[in-house]
C-alpha positions in Angstrom: 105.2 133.4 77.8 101.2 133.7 76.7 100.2 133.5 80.3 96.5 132.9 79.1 97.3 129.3 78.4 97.8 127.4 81.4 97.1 124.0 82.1 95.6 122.6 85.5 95.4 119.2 87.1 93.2 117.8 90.1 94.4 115.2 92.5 91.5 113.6 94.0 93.5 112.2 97.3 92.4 110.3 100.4 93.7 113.0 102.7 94.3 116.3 100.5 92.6 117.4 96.8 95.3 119.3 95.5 94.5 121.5 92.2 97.8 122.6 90.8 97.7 125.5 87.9 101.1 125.1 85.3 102.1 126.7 82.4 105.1 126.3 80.2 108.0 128.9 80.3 110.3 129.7 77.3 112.5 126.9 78.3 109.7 124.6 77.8 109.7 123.7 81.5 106.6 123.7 84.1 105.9 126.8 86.0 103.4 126.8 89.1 101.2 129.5 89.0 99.1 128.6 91.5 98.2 126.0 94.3 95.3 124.9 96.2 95.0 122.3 98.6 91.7 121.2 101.0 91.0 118.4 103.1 90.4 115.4 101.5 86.3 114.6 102.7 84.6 111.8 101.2 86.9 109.8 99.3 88.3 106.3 101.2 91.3 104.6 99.9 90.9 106.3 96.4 87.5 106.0 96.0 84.6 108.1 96.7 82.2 107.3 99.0 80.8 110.6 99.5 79.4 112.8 96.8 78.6 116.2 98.4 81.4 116.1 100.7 84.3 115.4 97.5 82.3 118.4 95.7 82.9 120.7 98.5 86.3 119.6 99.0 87.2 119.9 95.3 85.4 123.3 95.2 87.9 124.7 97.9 90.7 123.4 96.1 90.1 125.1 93.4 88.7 128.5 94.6 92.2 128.6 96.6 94.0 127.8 93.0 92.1 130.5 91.8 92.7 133.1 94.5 96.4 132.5 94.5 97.0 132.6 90.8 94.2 135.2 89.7 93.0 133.2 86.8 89.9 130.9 86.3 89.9 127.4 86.2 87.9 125.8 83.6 88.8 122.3 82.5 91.1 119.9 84.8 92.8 117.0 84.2 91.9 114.3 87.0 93.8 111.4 88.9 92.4 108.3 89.2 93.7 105.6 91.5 91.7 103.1 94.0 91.9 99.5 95.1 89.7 98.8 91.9 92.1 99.1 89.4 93.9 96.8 88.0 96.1 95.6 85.0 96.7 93.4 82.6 99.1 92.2 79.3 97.3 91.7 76.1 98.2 90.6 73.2 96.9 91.6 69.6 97.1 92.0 66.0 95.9 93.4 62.8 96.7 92.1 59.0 96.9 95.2 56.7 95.0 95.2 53.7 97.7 96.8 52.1 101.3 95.8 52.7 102.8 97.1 50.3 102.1 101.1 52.1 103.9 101.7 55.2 102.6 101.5 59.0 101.0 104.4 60.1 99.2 106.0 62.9 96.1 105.2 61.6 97.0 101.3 61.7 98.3 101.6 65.5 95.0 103.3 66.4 93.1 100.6 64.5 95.5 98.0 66.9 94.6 99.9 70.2 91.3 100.0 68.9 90.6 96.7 68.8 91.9 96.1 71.8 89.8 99.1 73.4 86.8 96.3 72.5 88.2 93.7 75.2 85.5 92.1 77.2 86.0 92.9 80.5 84.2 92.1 84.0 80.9 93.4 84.4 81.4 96.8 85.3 84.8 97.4 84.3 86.1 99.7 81.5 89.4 100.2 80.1 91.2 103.1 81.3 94.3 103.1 79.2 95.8 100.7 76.7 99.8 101.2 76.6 101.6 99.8 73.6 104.9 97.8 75.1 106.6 95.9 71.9 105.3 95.5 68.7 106.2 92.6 65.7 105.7 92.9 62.4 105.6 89.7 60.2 106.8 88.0 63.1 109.8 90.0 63.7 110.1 91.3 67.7 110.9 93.9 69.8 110.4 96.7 67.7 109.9 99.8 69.9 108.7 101.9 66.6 106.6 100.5 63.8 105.6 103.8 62.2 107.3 103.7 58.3 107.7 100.1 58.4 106.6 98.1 55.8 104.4 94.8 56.5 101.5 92.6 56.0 100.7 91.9 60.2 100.8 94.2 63.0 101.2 92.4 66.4 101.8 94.0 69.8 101.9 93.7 73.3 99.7 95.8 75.3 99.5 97.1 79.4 96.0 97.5 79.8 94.9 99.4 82.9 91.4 98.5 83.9 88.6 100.7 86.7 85.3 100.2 87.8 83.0 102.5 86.0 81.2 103.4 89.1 84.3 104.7 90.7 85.3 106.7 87.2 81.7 108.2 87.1 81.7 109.0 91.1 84.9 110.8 90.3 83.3 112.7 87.0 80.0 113.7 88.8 82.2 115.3 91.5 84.2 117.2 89.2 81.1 118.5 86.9 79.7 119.0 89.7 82.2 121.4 91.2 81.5 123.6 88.2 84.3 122.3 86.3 85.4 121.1 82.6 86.5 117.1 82.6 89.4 117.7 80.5 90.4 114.1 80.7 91.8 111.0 83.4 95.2 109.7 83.9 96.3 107.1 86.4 98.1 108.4 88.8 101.0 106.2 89.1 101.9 107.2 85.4 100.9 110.7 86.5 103.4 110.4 89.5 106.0 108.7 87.4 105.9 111.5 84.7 107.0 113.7 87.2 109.5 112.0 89.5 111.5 109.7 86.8 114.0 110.5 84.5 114.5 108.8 81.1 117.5 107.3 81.8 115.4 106.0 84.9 113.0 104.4 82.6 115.5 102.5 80.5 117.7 101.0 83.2 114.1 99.9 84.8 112.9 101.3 88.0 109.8 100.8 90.0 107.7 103.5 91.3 106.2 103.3 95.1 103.7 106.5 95.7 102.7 106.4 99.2 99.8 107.7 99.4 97.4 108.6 102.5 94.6 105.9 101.5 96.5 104.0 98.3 100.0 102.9 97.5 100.6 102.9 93.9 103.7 101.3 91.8 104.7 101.8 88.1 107.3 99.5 86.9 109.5 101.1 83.8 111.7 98.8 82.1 113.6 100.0 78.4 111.5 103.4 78.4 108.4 101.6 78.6 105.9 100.5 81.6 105.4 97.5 81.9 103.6 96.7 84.9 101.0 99.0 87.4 99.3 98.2 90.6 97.4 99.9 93.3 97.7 98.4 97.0 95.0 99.4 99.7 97.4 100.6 102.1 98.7 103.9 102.8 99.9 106.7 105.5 96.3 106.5 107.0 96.4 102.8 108.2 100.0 103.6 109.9 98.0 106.3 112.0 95.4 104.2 112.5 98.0 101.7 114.1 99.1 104.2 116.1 95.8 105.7 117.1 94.8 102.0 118.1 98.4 101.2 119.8 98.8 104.1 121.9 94.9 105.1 122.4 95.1 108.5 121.3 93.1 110.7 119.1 93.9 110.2 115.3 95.5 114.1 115.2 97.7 113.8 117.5 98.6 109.8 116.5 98.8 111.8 112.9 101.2 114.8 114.8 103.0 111.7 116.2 103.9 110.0 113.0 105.1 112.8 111.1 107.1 114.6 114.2 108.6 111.3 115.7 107.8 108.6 113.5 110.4 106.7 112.0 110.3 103.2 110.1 113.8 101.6 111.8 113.0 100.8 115.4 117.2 100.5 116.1 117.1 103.8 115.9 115.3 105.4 119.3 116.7 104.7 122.6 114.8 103.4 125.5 114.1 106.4 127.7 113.1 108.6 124.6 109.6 109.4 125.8 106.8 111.9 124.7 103.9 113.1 126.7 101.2 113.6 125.1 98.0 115.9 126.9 94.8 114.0 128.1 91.7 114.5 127.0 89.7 117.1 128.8 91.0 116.5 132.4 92.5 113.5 132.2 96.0 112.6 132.6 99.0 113.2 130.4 99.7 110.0 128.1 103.8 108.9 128.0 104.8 107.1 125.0 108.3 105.6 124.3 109.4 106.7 120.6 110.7 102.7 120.4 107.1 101.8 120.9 105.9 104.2 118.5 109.0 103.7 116.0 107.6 99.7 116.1 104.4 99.9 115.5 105.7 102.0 112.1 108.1 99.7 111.6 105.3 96.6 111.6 102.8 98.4 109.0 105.4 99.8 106.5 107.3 96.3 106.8 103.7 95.0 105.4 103.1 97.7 102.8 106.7 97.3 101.3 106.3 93.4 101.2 103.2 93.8 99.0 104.6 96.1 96.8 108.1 94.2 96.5 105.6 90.9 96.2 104.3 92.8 93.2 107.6 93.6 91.3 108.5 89.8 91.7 105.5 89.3 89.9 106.6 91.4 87.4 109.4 89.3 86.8 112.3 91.7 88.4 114.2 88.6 89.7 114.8 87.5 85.5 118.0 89.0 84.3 116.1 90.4 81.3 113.7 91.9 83.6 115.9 93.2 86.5 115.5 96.7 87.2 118.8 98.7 87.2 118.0 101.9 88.7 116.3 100.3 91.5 112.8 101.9 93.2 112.2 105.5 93.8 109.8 106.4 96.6 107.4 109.5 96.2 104.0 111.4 97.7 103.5 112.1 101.4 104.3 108.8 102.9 107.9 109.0 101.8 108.9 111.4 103.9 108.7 108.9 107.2 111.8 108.9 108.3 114.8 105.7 107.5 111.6 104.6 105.3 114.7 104.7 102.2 117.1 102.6 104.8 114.0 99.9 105.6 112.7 99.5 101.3 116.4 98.4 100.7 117.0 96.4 103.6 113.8 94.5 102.7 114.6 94.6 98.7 117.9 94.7 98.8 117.3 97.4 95.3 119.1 100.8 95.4 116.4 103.3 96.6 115.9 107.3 96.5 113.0 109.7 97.3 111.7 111.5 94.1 111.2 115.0 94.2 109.2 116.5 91.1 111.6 118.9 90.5 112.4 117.1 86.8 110.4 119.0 84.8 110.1 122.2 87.0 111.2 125.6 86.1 114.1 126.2 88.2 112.9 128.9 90.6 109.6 127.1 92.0 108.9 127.4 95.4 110.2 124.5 97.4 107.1 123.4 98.8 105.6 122.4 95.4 108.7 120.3 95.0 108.1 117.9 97.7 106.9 114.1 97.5 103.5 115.2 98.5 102.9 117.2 95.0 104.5 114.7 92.5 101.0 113.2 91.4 99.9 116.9 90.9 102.8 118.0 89.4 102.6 114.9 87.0 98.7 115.9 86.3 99.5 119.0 85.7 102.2 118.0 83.0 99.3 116.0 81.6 97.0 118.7 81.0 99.5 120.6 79.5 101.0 118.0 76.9 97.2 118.1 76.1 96.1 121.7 76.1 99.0 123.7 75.8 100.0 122.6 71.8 101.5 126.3 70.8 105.2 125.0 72.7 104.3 121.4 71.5 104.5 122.2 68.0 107.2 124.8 68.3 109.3 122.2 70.2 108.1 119.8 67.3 109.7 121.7 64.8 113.0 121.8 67.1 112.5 117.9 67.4 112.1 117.2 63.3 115.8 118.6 63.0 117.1 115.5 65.4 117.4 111.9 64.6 115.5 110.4 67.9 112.3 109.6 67.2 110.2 112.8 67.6 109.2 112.2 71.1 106.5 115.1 71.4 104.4 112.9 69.0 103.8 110.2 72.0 102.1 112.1 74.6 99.7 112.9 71.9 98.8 109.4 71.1 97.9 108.4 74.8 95.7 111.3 74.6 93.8 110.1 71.9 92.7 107.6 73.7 92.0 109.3 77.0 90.0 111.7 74.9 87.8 108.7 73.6 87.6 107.6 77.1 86.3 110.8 78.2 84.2 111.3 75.6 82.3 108.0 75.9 81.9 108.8 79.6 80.6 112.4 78.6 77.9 111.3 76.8 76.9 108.0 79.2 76.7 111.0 82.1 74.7 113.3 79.9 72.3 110.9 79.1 72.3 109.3 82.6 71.0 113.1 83.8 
């Protein structure tokens, strides 16, 4: 394996920046060669709301990544989430001048193009724009129009839209921590790269990262997504219920939460009591785990209804729409405990906790395998579908001897765009300085 080519991605958190350094083994499968993680400073509910504090913290991150693996980081792929995005279906179309040559990828760019050109709320850009079905001369649901003949391209789109402050904020920090903005990925697709399998995908599943500031969802259906949001809620406000419930300081209502906390309040019996120390002379406090297990319970109760309230909107109650495989639950969040029991008591839709061991090279350490990494891990896998092209192509070549569609050739084409994306923003910032 040409160790020189690694890829790395940076996953700008509410509680932790994690930069994660990957590279791809002989088996074509992601090995960690390094980890660093800081506290998260300056960045609230996915945004950032502190420039000099995020630099720092990213800076730390990455000299950690650095120390542990031995090499340098240049560029990074980055995560973008926050209450400010949002999506939305599009439709569009092109007529060809010349029907009579086949569809190709220069006619699908020219679609996603035009669509790029949507007029959107002041201060709003267009983060990605994610083919779903296409139709040519009115015939549907074709997943593939590449080598089809036709005089009018039509397709639906899943357009994921930011606030441009929020994307700069987020670039300034990064340049500003002395490293390369290799490109930006929302992190639900980042997540769900990492956590979901294909077969997943095409039974439809939804996604729920809980996150410490955000709670994102990604909504799969036939192999393609089909719906994205980001709620406002995460781990933190579940301390902060407890902080406020039990008046205690936020580390120990944080130590609380992930030593006793649990999401079914059935579960603790009555005299199950903890004592926690006073502050600086003052009395021990007592608190009853049914107390503490209820206050949990309340909050994820009211995260799961707007997440569930979301895949309704979706259309997950339509038999066309209904998603087989049910929901998988990743990041830190997921590991509260009965939080599985309480999603499918609420939704009544099977439910596991993803691990983003998928893609992993089978001897990673365990720790990079938990719910807490999966957005890294998917970043990661990003960067190196981007950057990492000598195993693309070779597994290209592997891929032109099957008869599935050559799926190497997809991750490319979202790049494309990213790279566009990051480009534009590249040159605003330059010019901005």
């Amino acid at each position: 394996m040409d160790q020189e080519k690694f890829a790395v991605g940076l996953d700008i958190g509410t509680t932790k920046i994690v930069a994660m350094l990957g590279a791809k083994n002989e088996y074509d499968k992601l090995e960690i060669v390094g980890i660093g993680k800081s506290k998260s400073q300056g960045v609230h509910r996915g945004v950032v709301n502190n420039i000099t504090q995020t630099i720092q913290s990213i800076q730390a991150a990455a000299q950690e990544a650095e120390g542990v693996s031995g090499k340098k980081i240049e560029s990074v792929v980055v995560g973008i989430a926050g209450q400010h995005i949002r999506s939305l279906q599009h439709s569009d179309y092109i007529t060809r001048t010349n029907p009579d040559a086949v569809i190709d990828e220069a006619d699908i760019e020219r679609l996603k193009n035009q669509v790029f050109k949507l007029v959107m709320l002041p201060g709003e850009e267009i983060i990605h724009v994610l083919p779903q079905e296409y139709k040519v001369d009115g015939q549907a649901e074709i997943k593939e129009p590449i080598g089809m003949y036709g005089g009018r391209l039509e397709a639906n789109f899943h357009v994921v839209v930011g606030q441009v402050s929020s994307i700069r904020n987020i670039m300034r920090c990064v340049k500003s921590a002395g490293l390369d903005f290799g490109g930006i990925t929302l992190e639900p697709l980042a997540s769900a790269d990492a956590v979901l399998s294909q077969e997943e995908k095409e039974a439809g599943v939804a996604l729920i990262d809980i996150g410490g500031g955000t709670t994102d969802l990604a909504i799969f259906k036939d192999g393609i997504i089909r719906h994205t949001a980001v709620i406002p809620f995460g781990g933190n406000v579940i301390t902060e219920d407890i902080k406020e419930g039990c008046s205690i300081i936020e580390k120990q209502a944080e130590m609380l939460k992930i030593k006793f906390g649990s999401a079914w309040p059935g579960e603790n019996k009555d005299n199950e009591i903890v004592s926690i120390p006073g502050l600086r002379g003052r009395d021990p406090k007592e608190i009853t785990l049914k107390n503490l297990s209820k206050i949990i319970h309340a909050r994820v109760q009211e995260i799961i209804e707007q997440v569930y309230a979301e895949i309704k909107n979706y259309g997950h109650e339509e038999q066309k729409k209904k998603l087989i495989a049910g929901i998988v639950l990743t990041g830190g969040g997921s590991q509260l405990k009965h939080l599985k029991q309480l999603v499918e008591y609420i939704t009544g839709m099977d439910t596991r906790i993803g691990y983003p061991n998928e893609h992993l090279a089978g001897d990673t350490d365990k720790t990079t395998a938990s719910p807490l990494y999966a957005t890294a891990v998917g970043l990661v896998m990003n960067a190196a579908v981007n950057q990492l092209p000598s195993l693309e192509e070779e597994h290209e070549s592997v891929a032109e001897g099957e008869t599935s569609q050559s799926l190497p050739d997809k991750p490319a084409k979202r790049s494309s765009v990213i790279d566009r994306f990051t480009e534009k923003l590249k040159t605003f910032l330059e010019s901005a300085e």
